[in-house]
PDB file with SEQRES, HELIX, SHEET and CRYST1 records, atoms N, CA, C and O in Angstrom:
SEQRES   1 A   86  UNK UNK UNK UNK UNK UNK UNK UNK UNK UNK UNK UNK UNK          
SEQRES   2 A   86  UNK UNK UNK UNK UNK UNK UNK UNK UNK UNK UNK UNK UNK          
SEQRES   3 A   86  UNK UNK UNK UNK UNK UNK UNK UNK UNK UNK UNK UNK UNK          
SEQRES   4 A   86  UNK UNK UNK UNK UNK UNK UNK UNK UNK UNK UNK UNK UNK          
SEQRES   5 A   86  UNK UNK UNK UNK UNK UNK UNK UNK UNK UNK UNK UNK UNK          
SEQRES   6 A   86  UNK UNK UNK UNK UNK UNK UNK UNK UNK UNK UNK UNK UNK          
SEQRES   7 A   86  UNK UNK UNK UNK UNK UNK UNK UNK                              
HELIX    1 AA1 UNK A   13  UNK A   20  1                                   8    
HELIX    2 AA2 UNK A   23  UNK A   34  1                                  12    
HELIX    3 AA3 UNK A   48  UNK A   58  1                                  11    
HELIX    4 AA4 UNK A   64  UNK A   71  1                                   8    
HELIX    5 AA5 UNK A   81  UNK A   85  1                                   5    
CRYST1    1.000    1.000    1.000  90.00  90.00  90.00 P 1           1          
ATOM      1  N   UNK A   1     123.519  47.724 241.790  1.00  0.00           N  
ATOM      2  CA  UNK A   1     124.746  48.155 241.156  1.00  0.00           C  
ATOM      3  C   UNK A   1     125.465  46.926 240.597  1.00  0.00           C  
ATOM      4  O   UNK A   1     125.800  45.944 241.259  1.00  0.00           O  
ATOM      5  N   UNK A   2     125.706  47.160 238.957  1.00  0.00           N  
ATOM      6  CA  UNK A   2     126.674  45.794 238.964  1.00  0.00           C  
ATOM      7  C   UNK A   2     128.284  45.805 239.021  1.00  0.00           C  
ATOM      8  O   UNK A   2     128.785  46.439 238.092  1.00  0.00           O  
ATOM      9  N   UNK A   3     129.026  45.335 239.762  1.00  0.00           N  
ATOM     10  CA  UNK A   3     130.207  45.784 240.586  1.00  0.00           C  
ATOM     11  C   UNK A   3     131.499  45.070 239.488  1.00  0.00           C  
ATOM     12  O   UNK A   3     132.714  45.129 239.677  1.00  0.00           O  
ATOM     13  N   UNK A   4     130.708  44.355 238.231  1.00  0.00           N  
ATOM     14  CA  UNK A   4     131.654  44.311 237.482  1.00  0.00           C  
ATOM     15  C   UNK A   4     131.946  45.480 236.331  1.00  0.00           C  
ATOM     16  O   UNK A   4     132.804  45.501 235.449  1.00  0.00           O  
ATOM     17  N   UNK A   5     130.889  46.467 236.677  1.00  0.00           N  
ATOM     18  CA  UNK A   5     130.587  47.818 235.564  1.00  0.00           C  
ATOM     19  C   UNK A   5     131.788  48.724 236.036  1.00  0.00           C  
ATOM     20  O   UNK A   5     132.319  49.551 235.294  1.00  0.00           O  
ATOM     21  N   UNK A   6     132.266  48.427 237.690  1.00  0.00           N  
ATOM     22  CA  UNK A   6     133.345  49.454 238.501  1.00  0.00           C  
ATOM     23  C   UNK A   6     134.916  48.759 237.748  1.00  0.00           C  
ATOM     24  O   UNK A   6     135.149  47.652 237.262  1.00  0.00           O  
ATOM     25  N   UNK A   7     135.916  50.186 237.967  1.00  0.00           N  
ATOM     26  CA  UNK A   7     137.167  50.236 237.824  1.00  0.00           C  
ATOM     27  C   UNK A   7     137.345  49.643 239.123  1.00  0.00           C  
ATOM     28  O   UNK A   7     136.650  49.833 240.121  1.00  0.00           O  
ATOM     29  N   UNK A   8     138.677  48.668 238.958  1.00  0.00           N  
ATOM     30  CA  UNK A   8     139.053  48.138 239.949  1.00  0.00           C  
ATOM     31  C   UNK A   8     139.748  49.390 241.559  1.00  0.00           C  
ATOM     32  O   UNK A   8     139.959  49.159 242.750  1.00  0.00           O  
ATOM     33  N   UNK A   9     139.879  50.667 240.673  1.00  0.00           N  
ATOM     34  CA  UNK A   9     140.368  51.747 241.538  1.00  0.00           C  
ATOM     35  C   UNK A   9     139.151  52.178 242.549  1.00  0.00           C  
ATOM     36  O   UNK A   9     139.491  52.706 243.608  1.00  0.00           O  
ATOM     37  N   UNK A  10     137.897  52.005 242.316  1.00  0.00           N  
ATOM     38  CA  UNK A  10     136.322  51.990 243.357  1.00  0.00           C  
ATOM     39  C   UNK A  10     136.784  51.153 244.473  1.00  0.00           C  
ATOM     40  O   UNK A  10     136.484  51.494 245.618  1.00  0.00           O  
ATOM     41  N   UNK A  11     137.508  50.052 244.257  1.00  0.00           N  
ATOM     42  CA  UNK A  11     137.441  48.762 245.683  1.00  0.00           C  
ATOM     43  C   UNK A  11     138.522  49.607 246.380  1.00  0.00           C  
ATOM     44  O   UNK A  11     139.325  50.397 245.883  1.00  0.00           O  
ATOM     45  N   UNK A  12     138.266  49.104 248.122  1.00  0.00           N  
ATOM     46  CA  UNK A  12     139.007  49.451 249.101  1.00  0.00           C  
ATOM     47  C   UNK A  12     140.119  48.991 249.285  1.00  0.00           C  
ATOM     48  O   UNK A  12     140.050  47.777 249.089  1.00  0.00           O  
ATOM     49  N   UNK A  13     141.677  49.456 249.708  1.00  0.00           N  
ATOM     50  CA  UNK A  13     142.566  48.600 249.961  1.00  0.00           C  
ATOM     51  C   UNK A  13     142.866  47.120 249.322  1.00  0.00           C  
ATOM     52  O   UNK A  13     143.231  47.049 248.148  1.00  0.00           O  
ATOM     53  N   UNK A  14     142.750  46.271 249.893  1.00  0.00           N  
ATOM     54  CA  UNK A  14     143.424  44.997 249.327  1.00  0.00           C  
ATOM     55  C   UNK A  14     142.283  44.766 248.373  1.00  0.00           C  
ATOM     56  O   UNK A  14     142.658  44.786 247.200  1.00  0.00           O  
ATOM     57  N   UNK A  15     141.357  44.612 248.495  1.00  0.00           N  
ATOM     58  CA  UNK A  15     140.050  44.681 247.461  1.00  0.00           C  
ATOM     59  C   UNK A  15     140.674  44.424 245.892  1.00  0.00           C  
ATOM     60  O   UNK A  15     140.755  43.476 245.111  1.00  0.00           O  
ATOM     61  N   UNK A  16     141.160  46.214 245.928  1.00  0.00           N  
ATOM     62  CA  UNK A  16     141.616  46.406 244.627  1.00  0.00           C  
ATOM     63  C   UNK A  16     142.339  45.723 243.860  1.00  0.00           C  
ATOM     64  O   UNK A  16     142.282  45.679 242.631  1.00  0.00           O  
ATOM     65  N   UNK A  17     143.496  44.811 245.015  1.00  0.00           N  
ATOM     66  CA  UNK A  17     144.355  44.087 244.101  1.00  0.00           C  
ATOM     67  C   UNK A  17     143.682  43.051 243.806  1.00  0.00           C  
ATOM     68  O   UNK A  17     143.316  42.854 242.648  1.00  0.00           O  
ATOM     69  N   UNK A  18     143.394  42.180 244.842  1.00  0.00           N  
ATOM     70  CA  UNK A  18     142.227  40.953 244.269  1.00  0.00           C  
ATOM     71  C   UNK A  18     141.713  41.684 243.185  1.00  0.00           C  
ATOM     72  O   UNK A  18     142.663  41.695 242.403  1.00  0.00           O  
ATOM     73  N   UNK A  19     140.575  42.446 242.537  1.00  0.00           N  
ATOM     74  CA  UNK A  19     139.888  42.789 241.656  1.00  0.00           C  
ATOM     75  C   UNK A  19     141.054  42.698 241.031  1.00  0.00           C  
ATOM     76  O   UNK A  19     140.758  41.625 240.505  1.00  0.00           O  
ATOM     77  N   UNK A  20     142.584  42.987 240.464  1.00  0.00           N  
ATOM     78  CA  UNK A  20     143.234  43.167 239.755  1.00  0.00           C  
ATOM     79  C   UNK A  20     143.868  41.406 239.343  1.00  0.00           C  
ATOM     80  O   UNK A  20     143.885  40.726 238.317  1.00  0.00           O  
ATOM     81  N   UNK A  21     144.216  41.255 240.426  1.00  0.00           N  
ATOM     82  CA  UNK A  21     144.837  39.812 240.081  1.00  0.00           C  
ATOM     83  C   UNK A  21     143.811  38.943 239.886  1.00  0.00           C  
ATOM     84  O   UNK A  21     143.906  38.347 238.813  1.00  0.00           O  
ATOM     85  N   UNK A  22     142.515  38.556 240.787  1.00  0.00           N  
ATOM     86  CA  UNK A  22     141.696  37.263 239.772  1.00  0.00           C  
ATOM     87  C   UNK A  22     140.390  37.989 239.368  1.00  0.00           C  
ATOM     88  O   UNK A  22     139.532  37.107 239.388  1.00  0.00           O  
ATOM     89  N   UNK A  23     139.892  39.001 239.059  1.00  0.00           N  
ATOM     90  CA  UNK A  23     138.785  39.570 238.743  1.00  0.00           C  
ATOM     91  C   UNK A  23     137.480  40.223 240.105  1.00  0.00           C  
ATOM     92  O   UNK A  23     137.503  40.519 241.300  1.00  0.00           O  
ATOM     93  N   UNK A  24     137.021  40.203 239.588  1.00  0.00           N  
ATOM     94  CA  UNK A  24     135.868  41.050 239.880  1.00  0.00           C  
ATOM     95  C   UNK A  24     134.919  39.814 241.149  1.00  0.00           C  
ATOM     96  O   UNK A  24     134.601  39.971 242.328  1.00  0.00           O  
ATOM     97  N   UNK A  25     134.708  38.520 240.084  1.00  0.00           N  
ATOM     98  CA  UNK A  25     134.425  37.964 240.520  1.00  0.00           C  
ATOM     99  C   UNK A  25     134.324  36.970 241.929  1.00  0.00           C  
ATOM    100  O   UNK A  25     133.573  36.879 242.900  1.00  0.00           O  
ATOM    101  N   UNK A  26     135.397  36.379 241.486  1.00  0.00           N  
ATOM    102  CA  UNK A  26     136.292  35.629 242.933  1.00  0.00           C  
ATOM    103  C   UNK A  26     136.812  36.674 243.925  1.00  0.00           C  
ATOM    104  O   UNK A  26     137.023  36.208 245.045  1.00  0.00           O  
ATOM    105  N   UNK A  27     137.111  38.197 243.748  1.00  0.00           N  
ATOM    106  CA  UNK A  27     136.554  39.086 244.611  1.00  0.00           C  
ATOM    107  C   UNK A  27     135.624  39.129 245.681  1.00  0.00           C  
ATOM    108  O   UNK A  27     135.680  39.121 246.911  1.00  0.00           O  
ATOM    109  N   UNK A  28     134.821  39.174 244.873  1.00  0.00           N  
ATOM    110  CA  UNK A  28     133.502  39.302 245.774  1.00  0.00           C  
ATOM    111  C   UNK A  28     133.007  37.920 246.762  1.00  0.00           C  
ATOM    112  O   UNK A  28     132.519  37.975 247.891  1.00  0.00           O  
ATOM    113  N   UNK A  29     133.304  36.702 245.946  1.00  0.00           N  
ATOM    114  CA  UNK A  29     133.318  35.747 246.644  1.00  0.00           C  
ATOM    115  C   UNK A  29     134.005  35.401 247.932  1.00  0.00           C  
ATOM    116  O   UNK A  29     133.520  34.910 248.951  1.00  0.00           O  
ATOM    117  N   UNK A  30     135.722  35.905 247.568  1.00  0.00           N  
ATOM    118  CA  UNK A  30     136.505  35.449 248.499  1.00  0.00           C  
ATOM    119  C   UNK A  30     135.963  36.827 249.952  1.00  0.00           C  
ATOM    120  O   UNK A  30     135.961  36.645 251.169  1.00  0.00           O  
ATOM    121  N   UNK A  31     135.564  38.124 249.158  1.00  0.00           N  
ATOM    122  CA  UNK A  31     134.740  38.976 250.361  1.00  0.00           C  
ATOM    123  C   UNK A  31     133.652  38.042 251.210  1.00  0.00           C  
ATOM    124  O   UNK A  31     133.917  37.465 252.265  1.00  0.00           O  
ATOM    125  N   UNK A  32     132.763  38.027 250.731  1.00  0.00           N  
ATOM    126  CA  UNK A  32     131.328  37.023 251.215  1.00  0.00           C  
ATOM    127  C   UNK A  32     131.832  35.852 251.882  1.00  0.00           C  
ATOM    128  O   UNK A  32     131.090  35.263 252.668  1.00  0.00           O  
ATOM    129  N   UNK A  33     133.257  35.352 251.620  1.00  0.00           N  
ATOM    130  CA  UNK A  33     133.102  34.202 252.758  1.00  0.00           C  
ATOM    131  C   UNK A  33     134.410  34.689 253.744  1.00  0.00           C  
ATOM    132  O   UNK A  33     134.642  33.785 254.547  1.00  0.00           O  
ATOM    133  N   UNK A  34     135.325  35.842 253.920  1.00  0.00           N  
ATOM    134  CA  UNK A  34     135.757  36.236 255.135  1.00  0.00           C  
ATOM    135  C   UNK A  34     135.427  37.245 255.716  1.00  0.00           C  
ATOM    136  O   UNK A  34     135.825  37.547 256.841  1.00  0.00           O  
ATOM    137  N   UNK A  35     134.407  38.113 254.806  1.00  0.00           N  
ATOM    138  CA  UNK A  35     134.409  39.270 255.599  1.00  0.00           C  
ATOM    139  C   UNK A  35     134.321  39.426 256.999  1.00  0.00           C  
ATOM    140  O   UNK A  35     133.689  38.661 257.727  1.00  0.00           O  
ATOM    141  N   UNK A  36     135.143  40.709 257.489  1.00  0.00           N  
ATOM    142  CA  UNK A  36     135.311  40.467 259.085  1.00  0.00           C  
ATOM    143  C   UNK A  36     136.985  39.739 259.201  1.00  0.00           C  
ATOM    144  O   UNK A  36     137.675  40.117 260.148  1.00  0.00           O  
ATOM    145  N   UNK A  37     137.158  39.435 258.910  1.00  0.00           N  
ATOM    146  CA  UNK A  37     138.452  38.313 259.518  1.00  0.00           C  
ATOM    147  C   UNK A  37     139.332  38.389 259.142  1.00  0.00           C  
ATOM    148  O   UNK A  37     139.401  38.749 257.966  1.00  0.00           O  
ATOM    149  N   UNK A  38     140.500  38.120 259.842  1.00  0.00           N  
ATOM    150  CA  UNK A  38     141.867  38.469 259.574  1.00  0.00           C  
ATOM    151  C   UNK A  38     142.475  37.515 258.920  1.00  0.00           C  
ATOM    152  O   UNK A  38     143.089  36.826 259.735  1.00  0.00           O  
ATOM    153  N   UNK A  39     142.624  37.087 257.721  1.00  0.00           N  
ATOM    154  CA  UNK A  39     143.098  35.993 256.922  1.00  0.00           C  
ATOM    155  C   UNK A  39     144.406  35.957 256.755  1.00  0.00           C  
ATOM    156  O   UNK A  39     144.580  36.767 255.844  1.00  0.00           O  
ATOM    157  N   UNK A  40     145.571  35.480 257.093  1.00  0.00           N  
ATOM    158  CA  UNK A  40     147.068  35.185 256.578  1.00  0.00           C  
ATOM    159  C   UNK A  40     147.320  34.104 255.743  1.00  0.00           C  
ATOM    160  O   UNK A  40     146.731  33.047 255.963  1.00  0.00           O  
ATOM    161  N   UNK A  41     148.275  34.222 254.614  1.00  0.00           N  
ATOM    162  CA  UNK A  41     148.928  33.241 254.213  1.00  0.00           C  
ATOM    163  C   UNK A  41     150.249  32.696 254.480  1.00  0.00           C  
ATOM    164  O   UNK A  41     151.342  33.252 254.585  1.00  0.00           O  
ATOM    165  N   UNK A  42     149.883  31.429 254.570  1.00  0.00           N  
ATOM    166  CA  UNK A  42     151.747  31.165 254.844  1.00  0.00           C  
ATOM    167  C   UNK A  42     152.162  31.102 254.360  1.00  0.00           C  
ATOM    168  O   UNK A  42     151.685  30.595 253.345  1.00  0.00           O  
ATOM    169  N   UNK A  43     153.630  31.496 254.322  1.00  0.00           N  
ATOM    170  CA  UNK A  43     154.989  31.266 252.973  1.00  0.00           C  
ATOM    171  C   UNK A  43     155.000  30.563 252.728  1.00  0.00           C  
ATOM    172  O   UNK A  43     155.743  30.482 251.750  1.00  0.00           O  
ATOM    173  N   UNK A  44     154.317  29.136 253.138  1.00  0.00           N  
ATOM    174  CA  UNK A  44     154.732  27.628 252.104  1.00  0.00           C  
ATOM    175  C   UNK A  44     153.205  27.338 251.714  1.00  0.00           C  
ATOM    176  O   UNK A  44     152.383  27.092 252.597  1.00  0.00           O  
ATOM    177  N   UNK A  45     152.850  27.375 250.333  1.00  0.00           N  
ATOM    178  CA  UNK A  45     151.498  26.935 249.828  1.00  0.00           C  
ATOM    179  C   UNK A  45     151.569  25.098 249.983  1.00  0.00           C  
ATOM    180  O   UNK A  45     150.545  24.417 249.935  1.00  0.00           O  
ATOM    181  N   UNK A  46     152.529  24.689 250.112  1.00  0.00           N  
ATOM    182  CA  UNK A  46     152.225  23.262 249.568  1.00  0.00           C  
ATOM    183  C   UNK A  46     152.716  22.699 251.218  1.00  0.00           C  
ATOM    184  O   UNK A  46     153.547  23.174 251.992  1.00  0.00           O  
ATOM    185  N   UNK A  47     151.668  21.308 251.366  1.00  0.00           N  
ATOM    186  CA  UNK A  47     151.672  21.209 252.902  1.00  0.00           C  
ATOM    187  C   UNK A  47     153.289  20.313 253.092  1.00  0.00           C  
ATOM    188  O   UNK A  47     154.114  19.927 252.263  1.00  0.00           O  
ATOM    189  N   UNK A  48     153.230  20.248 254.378  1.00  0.00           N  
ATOM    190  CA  UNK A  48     154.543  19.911 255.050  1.00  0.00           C  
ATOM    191  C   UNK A  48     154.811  18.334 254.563  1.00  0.00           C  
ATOM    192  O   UNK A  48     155.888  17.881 254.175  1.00  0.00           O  
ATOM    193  N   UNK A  49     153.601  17.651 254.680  1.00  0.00           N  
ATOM    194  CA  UNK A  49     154.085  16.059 254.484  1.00  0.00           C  
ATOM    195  C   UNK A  49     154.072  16.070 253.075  1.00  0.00           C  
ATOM    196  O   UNK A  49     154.892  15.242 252.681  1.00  0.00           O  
ATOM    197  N   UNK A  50     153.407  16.740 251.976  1.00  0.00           N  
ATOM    198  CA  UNK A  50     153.948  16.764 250.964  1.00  0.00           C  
ATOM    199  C   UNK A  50     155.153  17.268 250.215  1.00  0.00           C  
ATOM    200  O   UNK A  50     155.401  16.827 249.092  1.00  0.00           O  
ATOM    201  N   UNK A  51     155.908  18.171 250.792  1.00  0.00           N  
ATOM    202  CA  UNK A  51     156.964  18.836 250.638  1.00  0.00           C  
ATOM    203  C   UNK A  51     157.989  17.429 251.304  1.00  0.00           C  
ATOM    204  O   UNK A  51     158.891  17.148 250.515  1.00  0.00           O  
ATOM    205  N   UNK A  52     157.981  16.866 252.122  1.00  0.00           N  
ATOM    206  CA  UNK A  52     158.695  15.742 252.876  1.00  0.00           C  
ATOM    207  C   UNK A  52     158.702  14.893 251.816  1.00  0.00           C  
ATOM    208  O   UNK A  52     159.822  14.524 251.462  1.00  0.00           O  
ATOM    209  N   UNK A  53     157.638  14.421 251.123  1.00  0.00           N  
ATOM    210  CA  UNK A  53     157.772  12.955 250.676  1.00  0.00           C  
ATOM    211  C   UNK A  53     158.382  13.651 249.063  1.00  0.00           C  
ATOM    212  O   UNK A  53     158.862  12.746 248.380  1.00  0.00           O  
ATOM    213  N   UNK A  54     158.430  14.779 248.501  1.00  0.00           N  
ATOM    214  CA  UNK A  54     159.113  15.309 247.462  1.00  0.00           C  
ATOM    215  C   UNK A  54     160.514  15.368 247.692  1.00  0.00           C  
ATOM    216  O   UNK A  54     161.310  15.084 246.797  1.00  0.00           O  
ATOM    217  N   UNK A  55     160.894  15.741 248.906  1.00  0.00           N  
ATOM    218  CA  UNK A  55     162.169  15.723 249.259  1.00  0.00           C  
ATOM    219  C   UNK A  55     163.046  14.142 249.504  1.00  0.00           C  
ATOM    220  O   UNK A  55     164.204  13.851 249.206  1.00  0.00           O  
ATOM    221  N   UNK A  56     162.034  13.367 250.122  1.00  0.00           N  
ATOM    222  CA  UNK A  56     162.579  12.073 249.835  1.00  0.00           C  
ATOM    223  C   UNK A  56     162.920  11.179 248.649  1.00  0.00           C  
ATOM    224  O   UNK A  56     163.772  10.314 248.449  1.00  0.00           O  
ATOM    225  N   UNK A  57     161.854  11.756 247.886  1.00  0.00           N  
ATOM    226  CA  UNK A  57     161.971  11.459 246.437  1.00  0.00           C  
ATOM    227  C   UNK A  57     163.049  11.740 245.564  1.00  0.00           C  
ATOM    228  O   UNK A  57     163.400  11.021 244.629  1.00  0.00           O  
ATOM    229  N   UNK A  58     163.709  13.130 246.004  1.00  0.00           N  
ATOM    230  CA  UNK A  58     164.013  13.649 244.688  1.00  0.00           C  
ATOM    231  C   UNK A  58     165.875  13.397 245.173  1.00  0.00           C  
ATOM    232  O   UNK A  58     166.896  13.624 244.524  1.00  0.00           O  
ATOM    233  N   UNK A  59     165.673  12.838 246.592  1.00  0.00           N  
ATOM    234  CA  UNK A  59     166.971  13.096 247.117  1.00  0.00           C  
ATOM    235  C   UNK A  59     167.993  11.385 246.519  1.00  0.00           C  
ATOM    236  O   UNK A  59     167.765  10.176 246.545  1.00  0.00           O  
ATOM    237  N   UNK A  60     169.220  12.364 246.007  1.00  0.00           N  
ATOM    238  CA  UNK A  60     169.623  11.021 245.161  1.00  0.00           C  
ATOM    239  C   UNK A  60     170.986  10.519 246.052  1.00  0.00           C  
ATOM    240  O   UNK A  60     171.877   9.874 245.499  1.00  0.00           O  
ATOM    241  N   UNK A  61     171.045  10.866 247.414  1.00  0.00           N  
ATOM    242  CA  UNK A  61     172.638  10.486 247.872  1.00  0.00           C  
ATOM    243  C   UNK A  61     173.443  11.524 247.830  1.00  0.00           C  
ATOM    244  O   UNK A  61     174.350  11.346 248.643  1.00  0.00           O  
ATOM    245  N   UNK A  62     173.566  12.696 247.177  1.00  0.00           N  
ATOM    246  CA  UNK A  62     174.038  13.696 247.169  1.00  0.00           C  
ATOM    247  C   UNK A  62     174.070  14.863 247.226  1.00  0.00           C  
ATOM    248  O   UNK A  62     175.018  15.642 247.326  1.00  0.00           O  
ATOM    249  N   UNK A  63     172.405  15.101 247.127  1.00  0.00           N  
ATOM    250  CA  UNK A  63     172.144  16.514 246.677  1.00  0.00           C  
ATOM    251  C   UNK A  63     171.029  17.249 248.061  1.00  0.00           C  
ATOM    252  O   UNK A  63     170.001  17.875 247.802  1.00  0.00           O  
ATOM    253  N   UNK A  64     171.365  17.073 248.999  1.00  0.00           N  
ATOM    254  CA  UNK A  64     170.606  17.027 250.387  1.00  0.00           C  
ATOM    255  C   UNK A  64     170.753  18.925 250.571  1.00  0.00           C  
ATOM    256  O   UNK A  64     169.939  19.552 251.250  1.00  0.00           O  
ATOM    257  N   UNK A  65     171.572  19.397 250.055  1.00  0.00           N  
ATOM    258  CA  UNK A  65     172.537  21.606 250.339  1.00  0.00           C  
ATOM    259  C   UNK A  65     171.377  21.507 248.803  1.00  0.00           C  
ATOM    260  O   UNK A  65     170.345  22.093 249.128  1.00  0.00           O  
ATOM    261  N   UNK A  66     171.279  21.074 247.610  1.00  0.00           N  
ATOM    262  CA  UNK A  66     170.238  21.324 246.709  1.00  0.00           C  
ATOM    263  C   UNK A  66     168.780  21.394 247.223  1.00  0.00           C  
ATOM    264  O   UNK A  66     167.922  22.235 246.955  1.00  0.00           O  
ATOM    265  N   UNK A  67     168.713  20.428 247.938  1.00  0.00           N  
ATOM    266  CA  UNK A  67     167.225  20.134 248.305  1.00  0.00           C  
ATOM    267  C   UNK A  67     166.842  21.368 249.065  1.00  0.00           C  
ATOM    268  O   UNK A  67     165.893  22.044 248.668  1.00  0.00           O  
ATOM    269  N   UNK A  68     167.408  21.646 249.952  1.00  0.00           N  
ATOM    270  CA  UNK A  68     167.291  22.875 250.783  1.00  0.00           C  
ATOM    271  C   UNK A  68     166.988  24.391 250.327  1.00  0.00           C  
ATOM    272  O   UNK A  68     166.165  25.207 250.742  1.00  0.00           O  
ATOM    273  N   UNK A  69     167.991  24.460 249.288  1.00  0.00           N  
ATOM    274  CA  UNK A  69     167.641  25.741 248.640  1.00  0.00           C  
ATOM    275  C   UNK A  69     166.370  25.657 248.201  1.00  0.00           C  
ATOM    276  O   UNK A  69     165.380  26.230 248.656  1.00  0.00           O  
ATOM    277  N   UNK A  70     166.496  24.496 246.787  1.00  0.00           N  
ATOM    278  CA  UNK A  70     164.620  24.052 246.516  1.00  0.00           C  
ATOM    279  C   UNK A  70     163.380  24.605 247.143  1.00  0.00           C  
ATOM    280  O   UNK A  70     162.393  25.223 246.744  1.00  0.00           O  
ATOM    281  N   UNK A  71     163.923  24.030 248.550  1.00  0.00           N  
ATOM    282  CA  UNK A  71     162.677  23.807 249.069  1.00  0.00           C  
ATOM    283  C   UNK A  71     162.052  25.082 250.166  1.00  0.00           C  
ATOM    284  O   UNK A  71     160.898  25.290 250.542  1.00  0.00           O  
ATOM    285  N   UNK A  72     163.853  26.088 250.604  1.00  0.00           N  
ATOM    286  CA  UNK A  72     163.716  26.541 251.486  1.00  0.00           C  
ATOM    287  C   UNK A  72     163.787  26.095 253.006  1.00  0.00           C  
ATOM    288  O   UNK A  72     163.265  26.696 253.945  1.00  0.00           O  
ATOM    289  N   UNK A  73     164.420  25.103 253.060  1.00  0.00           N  
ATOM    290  CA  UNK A  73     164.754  24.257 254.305  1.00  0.00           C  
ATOM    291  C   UNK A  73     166.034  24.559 254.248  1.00  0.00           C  
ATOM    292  O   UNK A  73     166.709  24.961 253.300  1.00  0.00           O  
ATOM    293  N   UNK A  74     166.353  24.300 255.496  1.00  0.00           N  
ATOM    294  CA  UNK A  74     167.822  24.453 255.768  1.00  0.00           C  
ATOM    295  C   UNK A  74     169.105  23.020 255.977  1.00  0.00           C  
ATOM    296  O   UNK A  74     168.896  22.120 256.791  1.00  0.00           O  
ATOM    297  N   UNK A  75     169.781  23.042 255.506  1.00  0.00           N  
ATOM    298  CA  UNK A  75     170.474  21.947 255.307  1.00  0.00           C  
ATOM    299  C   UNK A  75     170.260  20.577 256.139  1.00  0.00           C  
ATOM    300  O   UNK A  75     170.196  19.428 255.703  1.00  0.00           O  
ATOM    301  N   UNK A  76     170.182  20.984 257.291  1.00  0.00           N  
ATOM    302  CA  UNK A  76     169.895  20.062 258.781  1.00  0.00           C  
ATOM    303  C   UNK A  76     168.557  19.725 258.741  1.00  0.00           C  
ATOM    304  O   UNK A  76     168.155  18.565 258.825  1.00  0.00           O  
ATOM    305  N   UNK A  77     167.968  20.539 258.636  1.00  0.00           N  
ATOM    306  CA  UNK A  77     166.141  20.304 258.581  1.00  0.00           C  
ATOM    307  C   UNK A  77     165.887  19.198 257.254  1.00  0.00           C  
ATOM    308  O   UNK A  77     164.950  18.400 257.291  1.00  0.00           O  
ATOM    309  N   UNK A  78     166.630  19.249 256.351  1.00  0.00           N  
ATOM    310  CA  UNK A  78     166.677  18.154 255.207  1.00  0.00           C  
ATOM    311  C   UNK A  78     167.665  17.049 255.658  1.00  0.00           C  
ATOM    312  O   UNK A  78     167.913  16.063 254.964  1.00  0.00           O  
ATOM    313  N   UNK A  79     168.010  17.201 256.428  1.00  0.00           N  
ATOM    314  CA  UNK A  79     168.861  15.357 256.770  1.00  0.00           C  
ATOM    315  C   UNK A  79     168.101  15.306 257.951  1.00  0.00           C  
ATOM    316  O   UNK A  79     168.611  14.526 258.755  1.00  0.00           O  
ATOM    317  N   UNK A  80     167.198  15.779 258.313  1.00  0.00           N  
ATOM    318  CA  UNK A  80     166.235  15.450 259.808  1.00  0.00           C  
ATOM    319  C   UNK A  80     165.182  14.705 258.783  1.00  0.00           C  
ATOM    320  O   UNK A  80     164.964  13.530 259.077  1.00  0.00           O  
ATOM    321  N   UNK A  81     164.458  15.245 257.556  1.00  0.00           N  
ATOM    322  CA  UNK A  81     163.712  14.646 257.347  1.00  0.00           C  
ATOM    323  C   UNK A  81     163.701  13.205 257.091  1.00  0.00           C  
ATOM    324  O   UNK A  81     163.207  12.229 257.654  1.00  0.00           O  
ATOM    325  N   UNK A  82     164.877  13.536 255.374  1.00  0.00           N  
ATOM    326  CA  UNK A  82     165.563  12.234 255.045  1.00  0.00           C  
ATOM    327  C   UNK A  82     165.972  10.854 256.217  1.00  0.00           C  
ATOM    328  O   UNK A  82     165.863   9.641 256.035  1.00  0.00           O  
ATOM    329  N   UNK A  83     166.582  11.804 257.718  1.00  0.00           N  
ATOM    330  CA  UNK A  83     166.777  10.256 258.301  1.00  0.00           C  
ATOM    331  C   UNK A  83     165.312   9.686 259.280  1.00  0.00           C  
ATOM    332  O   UNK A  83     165.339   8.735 260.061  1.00  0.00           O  
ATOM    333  N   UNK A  84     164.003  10.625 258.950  1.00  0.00           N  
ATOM    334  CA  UNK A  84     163.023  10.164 259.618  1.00  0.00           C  
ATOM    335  C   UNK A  84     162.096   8.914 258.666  1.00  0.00           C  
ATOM    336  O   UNK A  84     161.577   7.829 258.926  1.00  0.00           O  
ATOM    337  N   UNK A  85     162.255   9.822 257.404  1.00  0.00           N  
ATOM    338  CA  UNK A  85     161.524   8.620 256.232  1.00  0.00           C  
ATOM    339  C   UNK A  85     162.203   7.449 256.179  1.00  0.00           C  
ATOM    340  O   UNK A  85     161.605   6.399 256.416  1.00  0.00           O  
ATOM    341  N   UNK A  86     163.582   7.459 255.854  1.00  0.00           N  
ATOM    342  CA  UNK A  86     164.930   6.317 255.755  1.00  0.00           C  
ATOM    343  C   UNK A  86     165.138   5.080 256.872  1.00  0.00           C  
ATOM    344  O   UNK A  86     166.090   4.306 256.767  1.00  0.00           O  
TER     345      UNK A  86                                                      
END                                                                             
């Protein structure tokens, strides 16, 4: 069967949306290497020490309640970082 000949409405549950959002293809792939398993994503795609050293970067003396929103940190959690790099 070639499974790119199917409407994305044939795939099961989450299936379908994958088939919808990156194709047919990377579908089937991202199937073949979890099937079975309970996969989560976390709310932050980009890792922690990189999100840190962006925040140190971008922080100019004033804008520490900006950074937070940005980033999704909370005001304190951004002057914890800032005074760990500093």
């Amino acid at each position: 069967m070639d499974i790119r000949a199917l409407d994305s409405s044939c795939f099961n549950g989450v299936y379908k949306e994958l088939v919808e959002l990156i194709g047919h293809k990377n579908t089937i792939l991202i199937h073949s290497y979890f099937a079975g398993q309970y996969v989560t994503f976390p709310k932050k795609v980009l890792s922690e020490e990189y999100l840190h050293q962006q925040i140190v970067h971008e922080y100019n003396g004033k804008n520490a309640k900006e950074l937070a929103r940005k980033y999704d940190y909370s005001y304190s959690w951004i002057m914890k970082i800032l005074k760990k790099y500093n």
